[in-house]
Backbone of each chain as ProteinMPNN parsed JSONL, in Angstrom:
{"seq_chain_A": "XXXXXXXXXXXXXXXXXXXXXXXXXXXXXXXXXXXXXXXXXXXXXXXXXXXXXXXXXXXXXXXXXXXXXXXX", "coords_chain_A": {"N_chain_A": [[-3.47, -62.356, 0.487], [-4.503, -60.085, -2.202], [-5.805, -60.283, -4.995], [-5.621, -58.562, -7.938], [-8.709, -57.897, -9.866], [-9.689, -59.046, -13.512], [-9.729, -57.459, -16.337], [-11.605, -58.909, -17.598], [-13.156, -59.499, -15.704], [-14.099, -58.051, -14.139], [-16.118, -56.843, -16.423], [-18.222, -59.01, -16.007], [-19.028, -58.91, -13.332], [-19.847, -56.43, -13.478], [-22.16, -56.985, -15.18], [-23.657, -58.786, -13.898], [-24.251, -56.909, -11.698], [-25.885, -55.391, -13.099], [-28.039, -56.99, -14.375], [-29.083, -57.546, -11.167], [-30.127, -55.047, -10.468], [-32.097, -54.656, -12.422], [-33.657, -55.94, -11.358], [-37.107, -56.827, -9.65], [-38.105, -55.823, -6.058], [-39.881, -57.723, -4.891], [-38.904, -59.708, -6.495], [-35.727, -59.996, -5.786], [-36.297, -60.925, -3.353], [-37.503, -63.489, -3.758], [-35.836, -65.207, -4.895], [-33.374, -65.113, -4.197], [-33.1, -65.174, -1.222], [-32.342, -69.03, -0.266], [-32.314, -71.885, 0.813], [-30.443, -73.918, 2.389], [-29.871, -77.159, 4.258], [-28.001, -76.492, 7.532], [-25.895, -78.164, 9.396], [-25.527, -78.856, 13.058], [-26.05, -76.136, 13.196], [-28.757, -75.229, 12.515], [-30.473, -77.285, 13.956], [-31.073, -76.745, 16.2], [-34.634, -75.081, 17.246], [-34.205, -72.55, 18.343], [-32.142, -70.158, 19.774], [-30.356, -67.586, 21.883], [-28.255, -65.419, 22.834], [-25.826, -63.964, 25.204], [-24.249, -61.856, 24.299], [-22.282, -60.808, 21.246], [-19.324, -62.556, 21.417], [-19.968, -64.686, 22.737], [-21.402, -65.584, 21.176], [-20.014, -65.771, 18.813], [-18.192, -67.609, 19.816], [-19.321, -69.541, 20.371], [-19.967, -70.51, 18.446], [-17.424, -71.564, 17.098], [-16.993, -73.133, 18.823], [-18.698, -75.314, 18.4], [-19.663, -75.684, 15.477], [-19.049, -77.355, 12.216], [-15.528, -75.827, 10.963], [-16.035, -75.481, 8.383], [-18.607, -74.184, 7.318], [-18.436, -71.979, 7.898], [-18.2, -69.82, 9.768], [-16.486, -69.393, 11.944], [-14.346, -67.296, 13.095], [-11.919, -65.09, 11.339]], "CA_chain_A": [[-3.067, -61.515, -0.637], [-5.676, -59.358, -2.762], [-5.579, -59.932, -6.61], [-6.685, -57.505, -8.983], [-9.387, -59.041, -10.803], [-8.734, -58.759, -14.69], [-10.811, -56.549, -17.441], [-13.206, -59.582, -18.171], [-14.104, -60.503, -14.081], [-15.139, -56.326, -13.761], [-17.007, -56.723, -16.913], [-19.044, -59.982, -15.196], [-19.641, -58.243, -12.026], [-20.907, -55.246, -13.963], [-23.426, -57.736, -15.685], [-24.023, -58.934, -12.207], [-24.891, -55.821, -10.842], [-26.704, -54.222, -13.61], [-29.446, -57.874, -14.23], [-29.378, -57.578, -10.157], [-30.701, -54.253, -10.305], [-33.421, -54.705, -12.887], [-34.583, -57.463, -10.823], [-37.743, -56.061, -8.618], [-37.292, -56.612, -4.982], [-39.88, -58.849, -4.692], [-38.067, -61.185, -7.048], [-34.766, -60.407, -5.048], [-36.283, -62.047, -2.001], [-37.9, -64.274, -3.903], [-34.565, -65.815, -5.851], [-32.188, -64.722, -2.991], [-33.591, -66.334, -0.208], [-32.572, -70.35, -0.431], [-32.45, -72.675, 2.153], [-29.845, -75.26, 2.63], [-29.512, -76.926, 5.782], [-26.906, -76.114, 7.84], [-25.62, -79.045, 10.69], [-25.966, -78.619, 13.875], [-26.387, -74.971, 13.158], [-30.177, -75.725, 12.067], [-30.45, -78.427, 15.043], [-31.924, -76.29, 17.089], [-35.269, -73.796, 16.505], [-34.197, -71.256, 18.8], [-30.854, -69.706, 20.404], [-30.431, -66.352, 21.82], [-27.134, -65.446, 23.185], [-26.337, -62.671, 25.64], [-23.087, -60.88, 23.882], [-21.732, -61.626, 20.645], [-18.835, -62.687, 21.786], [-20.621, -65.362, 23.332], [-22.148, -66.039, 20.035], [-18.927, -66.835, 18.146], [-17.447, -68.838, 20.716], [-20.498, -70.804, 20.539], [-20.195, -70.918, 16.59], [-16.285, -71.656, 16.884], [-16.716, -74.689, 19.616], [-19.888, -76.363, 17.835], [-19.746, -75.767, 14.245], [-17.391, -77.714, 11.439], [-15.401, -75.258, 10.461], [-16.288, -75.373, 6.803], [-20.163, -73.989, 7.504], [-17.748, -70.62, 7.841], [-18.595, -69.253, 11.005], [-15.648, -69.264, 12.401], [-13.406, -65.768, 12.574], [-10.858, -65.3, 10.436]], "C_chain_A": [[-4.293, -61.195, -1.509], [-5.364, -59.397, -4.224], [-6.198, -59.532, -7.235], [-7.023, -57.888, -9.848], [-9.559, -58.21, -12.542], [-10.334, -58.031, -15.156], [-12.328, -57.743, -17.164], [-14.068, -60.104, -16.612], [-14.692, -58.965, -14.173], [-15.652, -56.502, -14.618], [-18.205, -57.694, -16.685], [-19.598, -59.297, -13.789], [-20.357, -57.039, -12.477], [-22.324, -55.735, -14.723], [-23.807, -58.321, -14.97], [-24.593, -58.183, -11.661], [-26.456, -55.307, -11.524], [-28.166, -55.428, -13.722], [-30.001, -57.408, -12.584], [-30.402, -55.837, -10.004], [-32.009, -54.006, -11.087], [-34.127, -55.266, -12.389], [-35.654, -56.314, -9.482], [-37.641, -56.405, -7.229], [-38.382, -57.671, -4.636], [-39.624, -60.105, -5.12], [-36.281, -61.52, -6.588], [-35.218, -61.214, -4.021], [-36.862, -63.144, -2.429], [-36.594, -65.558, -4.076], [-33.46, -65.718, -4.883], [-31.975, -65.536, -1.809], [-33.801, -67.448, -0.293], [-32.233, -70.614, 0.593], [-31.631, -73.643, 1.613], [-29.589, -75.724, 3.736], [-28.151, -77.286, 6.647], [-26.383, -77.177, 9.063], [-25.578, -78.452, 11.857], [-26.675, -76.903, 14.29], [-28.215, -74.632, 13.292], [-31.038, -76.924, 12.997], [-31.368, -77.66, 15.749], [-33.08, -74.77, 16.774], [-35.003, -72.5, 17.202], [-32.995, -71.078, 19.893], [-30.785, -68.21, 20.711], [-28.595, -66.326, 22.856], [-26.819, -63.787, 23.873], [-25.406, -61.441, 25.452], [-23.169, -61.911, 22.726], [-20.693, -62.31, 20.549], [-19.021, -64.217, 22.498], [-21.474, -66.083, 22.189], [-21.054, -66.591, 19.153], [-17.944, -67.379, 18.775], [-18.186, -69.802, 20.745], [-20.18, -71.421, 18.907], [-18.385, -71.927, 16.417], [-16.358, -73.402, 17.285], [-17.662, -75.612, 18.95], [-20.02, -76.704, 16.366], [-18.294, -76.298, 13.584], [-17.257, -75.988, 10.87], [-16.03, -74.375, 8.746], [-17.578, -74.802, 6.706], [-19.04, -72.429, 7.263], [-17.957, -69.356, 8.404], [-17.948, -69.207, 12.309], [-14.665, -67.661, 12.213], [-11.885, -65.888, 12.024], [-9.699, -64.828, 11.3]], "O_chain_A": [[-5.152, -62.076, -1.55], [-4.638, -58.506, -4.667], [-7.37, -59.893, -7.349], [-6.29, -58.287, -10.753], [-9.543, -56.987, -12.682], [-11.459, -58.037, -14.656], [-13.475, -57.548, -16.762], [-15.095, -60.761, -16.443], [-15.914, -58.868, -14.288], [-16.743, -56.455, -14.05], [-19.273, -57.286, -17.142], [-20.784, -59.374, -13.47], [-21.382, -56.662, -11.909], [-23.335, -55.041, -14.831], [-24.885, -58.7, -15.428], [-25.566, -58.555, -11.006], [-27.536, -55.008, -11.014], [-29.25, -55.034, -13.292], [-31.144, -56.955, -12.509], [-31.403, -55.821, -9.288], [-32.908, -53.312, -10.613], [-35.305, -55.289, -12.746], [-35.22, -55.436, -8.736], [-36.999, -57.443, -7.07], [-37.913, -58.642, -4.041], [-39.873, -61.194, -4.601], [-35.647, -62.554, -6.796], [-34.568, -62.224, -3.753], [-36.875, -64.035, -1.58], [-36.547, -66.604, -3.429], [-32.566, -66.55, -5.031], [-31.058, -66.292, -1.487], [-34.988, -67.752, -0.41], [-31.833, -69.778, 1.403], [-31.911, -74.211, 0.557], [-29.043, -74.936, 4.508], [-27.413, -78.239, 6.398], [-26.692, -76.559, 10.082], [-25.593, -77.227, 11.731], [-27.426, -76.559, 15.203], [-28.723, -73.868, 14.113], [-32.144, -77.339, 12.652], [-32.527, -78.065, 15.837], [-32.684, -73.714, 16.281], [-35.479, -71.451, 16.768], [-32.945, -71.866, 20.838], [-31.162, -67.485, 19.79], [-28.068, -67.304, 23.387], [-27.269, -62.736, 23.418], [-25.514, -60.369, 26.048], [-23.634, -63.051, 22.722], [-20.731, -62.969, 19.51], [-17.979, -64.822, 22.752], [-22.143, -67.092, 22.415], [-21.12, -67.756, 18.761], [-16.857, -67.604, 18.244], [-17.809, -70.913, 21.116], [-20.207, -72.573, 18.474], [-18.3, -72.874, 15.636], [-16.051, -74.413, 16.653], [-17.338, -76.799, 18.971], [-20.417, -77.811, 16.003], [-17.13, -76.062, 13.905], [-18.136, -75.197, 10.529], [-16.275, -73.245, 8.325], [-17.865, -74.95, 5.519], [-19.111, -71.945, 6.133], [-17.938, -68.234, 7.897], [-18.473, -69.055, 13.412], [-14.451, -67.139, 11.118], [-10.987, -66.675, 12.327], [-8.55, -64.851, 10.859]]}, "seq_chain_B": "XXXXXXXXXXXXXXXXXXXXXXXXXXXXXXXXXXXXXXXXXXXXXXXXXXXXXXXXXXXXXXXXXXXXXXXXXXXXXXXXXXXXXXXXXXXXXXXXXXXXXXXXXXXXXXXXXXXXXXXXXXXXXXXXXXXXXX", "coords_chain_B": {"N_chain_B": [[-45.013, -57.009, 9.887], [-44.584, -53.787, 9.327], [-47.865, -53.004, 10.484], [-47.291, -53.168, 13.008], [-45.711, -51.391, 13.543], [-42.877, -51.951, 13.703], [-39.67, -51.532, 14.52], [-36.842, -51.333, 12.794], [-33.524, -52.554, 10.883], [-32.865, -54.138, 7.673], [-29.416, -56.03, 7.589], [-25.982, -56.693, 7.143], [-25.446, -59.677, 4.267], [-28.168, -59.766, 3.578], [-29.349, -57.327, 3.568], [-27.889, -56.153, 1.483], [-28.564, -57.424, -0.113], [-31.532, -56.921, -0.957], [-30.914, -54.459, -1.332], [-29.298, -54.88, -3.916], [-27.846, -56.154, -3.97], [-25.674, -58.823, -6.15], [-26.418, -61.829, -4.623], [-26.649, -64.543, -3.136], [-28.572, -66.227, 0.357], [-28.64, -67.064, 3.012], [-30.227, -66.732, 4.781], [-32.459, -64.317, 7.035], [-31.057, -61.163, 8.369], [-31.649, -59.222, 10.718], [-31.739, -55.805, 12.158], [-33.133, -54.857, 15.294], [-34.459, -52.026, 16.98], [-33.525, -51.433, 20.161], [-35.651, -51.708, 22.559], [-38.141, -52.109, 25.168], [-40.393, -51.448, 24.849], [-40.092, -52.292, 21.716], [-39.017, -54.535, 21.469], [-41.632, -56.439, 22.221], [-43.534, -55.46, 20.235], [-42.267, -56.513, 18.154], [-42.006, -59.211, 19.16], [-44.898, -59.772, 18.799], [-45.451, -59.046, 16.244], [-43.94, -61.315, 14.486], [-44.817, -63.56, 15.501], [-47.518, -62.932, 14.45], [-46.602, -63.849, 11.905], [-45.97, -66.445, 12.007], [-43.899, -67.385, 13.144], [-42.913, -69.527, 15.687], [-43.429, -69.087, 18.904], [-41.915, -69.702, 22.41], [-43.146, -68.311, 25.694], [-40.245, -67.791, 27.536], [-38.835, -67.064, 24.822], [-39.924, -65.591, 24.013], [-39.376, -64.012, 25.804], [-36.792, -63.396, 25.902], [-36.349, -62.117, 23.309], [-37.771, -59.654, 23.914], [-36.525, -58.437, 25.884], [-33.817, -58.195, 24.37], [-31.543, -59.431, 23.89], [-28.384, -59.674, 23.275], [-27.931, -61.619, 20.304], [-29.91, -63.473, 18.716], [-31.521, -66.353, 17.165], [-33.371, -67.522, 15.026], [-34.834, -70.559, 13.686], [-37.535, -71.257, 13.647], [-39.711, -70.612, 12.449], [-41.464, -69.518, 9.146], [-39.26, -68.952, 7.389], [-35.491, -68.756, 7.776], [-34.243, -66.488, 10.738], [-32.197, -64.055, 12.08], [-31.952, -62.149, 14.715], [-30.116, -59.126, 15.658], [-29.561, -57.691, 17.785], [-26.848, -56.392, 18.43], [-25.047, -55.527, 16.645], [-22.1, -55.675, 14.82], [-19.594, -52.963, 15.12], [-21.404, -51.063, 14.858], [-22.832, -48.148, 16.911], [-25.289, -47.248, 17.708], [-29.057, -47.47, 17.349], [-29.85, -45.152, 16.11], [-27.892, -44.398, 14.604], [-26.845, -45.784, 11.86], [-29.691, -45.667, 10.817], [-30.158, -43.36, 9.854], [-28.655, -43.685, 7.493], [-30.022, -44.79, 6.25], [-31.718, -47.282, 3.586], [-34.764, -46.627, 1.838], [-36.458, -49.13, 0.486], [-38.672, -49.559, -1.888], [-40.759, -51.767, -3.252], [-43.483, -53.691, -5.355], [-45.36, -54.359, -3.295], [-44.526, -53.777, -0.863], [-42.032, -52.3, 1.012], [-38.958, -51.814, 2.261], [-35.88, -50.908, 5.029], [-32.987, -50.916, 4.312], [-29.654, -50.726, 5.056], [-26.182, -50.603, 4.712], [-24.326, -51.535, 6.591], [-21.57, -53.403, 7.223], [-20.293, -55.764, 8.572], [-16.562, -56.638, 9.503], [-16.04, -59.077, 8.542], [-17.982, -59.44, 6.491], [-17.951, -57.836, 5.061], [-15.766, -58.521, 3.775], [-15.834, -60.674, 2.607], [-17.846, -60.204, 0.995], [-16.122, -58.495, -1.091], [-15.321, -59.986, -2.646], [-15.2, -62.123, -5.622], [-18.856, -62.708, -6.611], [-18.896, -65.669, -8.615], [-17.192, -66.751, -7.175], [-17.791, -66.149, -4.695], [-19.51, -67.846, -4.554], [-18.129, -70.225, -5.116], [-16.642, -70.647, -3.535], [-17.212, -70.983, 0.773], [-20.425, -72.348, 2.173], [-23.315, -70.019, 1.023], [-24.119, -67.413, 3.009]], "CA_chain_B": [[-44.071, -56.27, 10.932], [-45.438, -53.11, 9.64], [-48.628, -53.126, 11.092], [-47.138, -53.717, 14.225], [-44.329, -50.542, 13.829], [-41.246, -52.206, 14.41], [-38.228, -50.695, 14.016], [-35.879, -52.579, 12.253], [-32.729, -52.764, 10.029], [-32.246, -55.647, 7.455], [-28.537, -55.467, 7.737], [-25.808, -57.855, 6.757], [-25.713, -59.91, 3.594], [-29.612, -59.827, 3.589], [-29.33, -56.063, 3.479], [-27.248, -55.792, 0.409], [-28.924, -58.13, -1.31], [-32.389, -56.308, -0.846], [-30.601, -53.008, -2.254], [-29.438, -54.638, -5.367], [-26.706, -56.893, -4.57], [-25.855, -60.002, -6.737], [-25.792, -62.545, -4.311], [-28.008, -65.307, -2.287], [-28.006, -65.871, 1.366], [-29.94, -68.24, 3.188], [-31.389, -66.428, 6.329], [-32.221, -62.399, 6.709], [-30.466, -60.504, 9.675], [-32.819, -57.883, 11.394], [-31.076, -55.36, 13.595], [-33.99, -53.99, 15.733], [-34.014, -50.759, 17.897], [-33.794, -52.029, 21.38], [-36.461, -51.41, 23.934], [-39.041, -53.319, 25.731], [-41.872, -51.681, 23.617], [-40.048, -52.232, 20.256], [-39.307, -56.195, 21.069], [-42.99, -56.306, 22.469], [-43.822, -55.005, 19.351], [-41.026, -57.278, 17.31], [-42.601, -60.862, 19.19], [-46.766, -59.612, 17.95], [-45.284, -58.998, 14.44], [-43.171, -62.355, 14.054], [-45.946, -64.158, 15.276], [-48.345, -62.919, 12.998], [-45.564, -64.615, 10.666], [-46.178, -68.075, 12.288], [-42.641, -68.363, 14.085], [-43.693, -69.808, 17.373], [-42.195, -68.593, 20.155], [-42.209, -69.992, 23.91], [-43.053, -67.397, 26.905], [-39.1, -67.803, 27.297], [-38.042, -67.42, 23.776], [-40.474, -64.148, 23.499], [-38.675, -62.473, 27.079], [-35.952, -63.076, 25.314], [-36.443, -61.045, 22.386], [-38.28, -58.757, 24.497], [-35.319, -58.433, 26.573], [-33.201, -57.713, 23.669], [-30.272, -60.04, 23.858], [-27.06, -59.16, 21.565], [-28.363, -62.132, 18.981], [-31.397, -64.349, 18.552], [-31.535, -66.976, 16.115], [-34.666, -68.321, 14.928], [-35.647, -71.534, 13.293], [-38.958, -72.189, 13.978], [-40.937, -69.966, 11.414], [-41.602, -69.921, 7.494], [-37.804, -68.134, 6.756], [-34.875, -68.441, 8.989], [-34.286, -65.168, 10.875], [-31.195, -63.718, 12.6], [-32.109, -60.996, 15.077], [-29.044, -59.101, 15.689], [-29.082, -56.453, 18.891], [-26.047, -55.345, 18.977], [-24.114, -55.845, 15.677], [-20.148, -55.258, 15.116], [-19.15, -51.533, 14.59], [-23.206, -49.951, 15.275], [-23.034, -48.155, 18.689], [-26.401, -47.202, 18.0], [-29.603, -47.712, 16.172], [-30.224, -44.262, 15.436], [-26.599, -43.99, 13.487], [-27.323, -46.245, 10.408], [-31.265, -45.672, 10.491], [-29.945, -41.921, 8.909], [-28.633, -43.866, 6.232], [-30.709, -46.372, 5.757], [-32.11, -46.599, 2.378], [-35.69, -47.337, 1.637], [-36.403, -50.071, -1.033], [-39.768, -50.268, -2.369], [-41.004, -52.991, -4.617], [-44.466, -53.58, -5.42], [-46.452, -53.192, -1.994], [-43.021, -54.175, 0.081], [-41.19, -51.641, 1.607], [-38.362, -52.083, 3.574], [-35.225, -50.229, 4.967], [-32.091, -51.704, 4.655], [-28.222, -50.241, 5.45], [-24.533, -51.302, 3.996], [-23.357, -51.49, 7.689], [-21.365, -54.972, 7.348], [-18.743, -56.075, 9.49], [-15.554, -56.265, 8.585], [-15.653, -60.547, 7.944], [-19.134, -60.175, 6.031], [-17.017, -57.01, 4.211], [-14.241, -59.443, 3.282], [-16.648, -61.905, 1.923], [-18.588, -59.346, -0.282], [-15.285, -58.195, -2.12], [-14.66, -60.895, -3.776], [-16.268, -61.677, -7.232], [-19.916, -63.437, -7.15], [-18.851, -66.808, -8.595], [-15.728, -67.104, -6.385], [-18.289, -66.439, -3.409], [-20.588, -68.999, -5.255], [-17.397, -71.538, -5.52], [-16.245, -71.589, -1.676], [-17.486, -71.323, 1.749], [-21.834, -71.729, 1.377], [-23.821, -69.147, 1.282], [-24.931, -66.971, 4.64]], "C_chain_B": [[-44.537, -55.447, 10.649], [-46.381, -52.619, 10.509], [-48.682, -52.505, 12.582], [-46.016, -52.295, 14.602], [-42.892, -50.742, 14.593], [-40.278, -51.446, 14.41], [-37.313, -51.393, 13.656], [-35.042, -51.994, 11.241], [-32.779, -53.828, 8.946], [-30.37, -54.941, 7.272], [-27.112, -56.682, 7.296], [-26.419, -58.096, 5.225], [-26.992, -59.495, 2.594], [-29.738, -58.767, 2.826], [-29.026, -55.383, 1.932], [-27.993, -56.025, -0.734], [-30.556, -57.528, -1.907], [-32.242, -54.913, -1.595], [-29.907, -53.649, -3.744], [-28.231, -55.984, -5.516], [-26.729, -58.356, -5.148], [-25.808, -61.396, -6.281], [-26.773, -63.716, -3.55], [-27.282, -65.614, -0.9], [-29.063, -67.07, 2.154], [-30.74, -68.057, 4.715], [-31.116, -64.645, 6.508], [-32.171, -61.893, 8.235], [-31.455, -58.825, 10.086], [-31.983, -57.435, 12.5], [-32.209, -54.114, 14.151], [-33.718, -53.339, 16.779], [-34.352, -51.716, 19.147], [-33.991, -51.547, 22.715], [-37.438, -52.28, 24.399], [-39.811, -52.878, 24.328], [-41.42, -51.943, 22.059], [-39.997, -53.997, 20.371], [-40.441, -56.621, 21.801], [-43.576, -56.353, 21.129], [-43.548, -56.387, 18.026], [-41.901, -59.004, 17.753], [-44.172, -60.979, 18.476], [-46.369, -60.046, 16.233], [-44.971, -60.971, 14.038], [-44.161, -64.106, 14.969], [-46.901, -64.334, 14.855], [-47.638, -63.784, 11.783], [-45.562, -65.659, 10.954], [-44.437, -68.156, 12.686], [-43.467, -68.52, 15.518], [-42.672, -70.141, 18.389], [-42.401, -69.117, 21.526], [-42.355, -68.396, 24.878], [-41.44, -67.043, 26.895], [-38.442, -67.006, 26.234], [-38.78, -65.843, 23.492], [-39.957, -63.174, 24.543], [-37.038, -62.236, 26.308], [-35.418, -61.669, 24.434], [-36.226, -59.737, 22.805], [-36.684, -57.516, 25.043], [-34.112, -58.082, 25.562], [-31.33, -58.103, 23.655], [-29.468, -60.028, 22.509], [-27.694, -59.774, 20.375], [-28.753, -63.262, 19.625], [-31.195, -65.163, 17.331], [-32.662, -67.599, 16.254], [-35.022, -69.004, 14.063], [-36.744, -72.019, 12.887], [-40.22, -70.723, 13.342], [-40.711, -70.045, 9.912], [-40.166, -69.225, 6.957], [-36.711, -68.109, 8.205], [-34.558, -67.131, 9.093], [-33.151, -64.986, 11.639], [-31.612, -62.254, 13.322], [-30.465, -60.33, 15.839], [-28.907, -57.67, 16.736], [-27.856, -55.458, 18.783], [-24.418, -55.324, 17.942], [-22.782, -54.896, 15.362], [-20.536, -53.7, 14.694], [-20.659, -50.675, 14.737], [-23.368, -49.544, 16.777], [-24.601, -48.459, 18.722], [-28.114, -47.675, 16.865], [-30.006, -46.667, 15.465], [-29.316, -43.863, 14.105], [-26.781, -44.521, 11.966], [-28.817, -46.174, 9.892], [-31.096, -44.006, 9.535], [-29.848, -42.768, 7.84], [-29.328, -45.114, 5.725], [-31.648, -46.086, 4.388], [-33.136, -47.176, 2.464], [-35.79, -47.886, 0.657], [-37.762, -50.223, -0.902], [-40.053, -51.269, -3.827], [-42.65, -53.608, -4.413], [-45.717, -53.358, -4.232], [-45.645, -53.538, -0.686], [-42.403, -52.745, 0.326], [-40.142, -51.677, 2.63], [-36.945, -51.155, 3.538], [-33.95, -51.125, 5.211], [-30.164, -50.873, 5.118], [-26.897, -51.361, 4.853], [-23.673, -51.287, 5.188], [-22.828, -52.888, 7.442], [-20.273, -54.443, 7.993], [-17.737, -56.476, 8.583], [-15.728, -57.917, 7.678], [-16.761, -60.122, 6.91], [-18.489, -59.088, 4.936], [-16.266, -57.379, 3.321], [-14.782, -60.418, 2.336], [-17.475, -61.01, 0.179], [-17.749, -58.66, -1.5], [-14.895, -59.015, -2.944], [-15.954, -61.304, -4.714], [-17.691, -62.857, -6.906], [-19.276, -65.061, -7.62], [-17.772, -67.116, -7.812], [-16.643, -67.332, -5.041], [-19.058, -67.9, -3.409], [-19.524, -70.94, -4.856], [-16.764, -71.26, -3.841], [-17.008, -71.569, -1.075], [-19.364, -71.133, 0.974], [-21.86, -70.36, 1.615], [-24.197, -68.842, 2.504], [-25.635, -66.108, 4.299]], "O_chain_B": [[-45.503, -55.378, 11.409], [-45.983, -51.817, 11.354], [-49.502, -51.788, 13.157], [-45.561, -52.156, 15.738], [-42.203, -50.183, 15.447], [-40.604, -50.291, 14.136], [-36.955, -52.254, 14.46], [-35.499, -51.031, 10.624], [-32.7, -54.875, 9.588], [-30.086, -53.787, 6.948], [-27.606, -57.798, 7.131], [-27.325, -57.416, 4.743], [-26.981, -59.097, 1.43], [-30.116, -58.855, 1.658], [-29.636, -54.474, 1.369], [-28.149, -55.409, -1.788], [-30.82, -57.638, -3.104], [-33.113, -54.355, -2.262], [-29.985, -52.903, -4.719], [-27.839, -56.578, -6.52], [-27.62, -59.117, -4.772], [-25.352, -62.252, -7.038], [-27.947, -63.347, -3.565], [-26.076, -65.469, -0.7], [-30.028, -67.696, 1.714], [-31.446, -68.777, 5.422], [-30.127, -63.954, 6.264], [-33.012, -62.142, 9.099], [-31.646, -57.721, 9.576], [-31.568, -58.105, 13.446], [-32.272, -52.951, 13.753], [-32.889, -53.767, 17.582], [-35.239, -52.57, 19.147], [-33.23, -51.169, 23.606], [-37.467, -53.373, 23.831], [-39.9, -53.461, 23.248], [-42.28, -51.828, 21.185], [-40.681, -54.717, 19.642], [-40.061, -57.707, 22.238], [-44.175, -57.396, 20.867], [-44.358, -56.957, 17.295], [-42.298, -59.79, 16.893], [-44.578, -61.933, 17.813], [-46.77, -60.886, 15.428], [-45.761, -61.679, 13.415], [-43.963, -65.315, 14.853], [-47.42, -65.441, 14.714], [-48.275, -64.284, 10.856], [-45.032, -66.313, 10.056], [-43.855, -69.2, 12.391], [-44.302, -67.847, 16.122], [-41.729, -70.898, 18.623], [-43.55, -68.792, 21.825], [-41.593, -67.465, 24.618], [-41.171, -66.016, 26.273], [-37.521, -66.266, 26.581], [-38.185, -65.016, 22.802], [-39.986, -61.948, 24.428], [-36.373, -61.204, 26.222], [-34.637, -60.741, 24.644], [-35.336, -58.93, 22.537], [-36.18, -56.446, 24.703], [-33.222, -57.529, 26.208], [-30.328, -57.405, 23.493], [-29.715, -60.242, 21.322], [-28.054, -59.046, 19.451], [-28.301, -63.868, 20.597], [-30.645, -64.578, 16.398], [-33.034, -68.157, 17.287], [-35.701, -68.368, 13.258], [-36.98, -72.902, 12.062], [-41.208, -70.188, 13.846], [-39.731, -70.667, 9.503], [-40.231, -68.993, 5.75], [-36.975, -67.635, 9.31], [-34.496, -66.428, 8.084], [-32.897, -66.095, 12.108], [-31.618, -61.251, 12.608], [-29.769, -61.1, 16.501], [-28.193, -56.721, 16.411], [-27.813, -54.24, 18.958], [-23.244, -55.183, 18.286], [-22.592, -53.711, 15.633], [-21.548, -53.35, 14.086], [-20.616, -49.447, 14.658], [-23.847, -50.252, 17.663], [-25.166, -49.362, 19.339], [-28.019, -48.151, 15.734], [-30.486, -46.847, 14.346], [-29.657, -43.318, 13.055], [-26.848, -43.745, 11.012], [-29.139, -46.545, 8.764], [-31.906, -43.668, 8.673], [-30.827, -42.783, 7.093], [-29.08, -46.068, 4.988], [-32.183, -45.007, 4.133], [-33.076, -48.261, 3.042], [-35.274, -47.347, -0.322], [-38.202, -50.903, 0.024], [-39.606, -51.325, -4.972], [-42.974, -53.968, -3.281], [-46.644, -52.549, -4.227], [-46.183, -53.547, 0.421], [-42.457, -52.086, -0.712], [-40.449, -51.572, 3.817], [-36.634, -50.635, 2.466], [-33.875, -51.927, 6.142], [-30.446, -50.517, 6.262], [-26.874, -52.58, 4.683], [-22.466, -51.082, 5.06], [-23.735, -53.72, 7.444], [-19.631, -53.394, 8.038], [-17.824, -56.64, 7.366], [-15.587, -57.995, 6.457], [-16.337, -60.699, 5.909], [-18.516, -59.53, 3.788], [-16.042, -56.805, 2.255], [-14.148, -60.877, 1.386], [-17.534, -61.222, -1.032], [-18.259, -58.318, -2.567], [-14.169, -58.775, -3.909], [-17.145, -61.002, -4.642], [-17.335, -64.03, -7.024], [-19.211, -65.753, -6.604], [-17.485, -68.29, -8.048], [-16.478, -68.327, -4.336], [-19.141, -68.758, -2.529], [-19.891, -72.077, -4.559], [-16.534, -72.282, -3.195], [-18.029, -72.003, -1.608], [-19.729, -70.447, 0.019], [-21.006, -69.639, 2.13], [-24.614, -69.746, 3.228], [-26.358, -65.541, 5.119]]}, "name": "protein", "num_of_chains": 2, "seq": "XXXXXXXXXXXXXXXXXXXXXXXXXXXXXXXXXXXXXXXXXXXXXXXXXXXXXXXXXXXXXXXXXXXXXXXXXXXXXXXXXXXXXXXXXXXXXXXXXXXXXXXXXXXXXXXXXXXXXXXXXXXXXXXXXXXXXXXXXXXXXXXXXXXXXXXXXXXXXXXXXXXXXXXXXXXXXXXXXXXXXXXXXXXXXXXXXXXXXXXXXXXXXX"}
């Protein structure tokens, strides 16, 4: 279900948007880009996969759910 | 990458967040045009960047498999061949917007899939307060 977010959440997302847009982009990638690490996801340095399909069946069978890489 | 004339998307989260959006993410999705000479091109660059790649891990690329995940350099990276709803790479490279910022340039697109769609409608601290960040 989709709830329509009230006067004062659109006036937060509009002060969301509008700091986000003063921001230059190399301080978006600076501030944007964090690192937390992710379980087994982060286990390994390199995965290539040869459909995606094949990529979230891999994510479905290996990952806890809760990482959120699972399809809805 | 420059340098090197890749061809590339950032696309996904990454993408958004590069054009303005309010949000953090914790690895940047590259959807590059896919030919030999562009992931030829794509393994020179991203080794100039210190990911270190095996013989293997660079035919890969090369080779241009749906999606690549990479670890093993200074930023995790998500290369993404053949991402939901993009037949092609010429279709979103029309709209792709350029973002410059002090001697950065890059082109990014609002192609998201529908889940990463679903995720982006909802408000900033709500994304903040469940699943992490991607």
């Amino acid at each position: 279900m989709i709830r329509k977010p009230t006067e004062g959440e659109r006036q937060e997302w509009r002060r969301d948007f509008e700091a986000a847009a003063r921001r230059t982009l190399e301080q978006r990638m600076k501030y944007a880009f964090i690192k937390t690490y992710k379980p087994i996801m982060d286990d390994a340095k390199f995965r290539a996969f040869d459909t995606m399909e094949e990529y979230r069946r891999w994510c479905e069978e290996n990952l806890p759910r809760w990482l959120g890489y699972h399809r809805v | 990458v420059f340098e090197y004339g890749v061809r590339y998307l950032f696309i996904g989260k990454s993408g958004a967040i590069l054009l303005g959006f309010p949000d953090t993410t914790q690895d940047a999705d590259l959807f590059p045009a896919k030919s030999e000479a562009n992931g030829k091109a794509l393994v020179a660059a991203l080794s100039e960047l210190k990911f270190e790649l095996t013989d293997a891990e660079s035919a890969a690329i090369i080779r241009g498999k749906d999606f690549v995940q990479l670890r093993n350099g200074p930023f995790d990276l998500d290369l993404v061949f053949a991402p939901d709803g993009i037949e092609t790479f010429e279709g979103p490279k029309g709209k792709a917007a350029p973002i410059t910022g002090g001697t950065i340039t890059v082109s990014s697109t609002a192609g998201f899939s529908a889940s990463q769609g679903r995720s982006l409608m909802r408000p900033p601290r709500e994304r903040s307060r469940g699943s992490p960040a991607r």
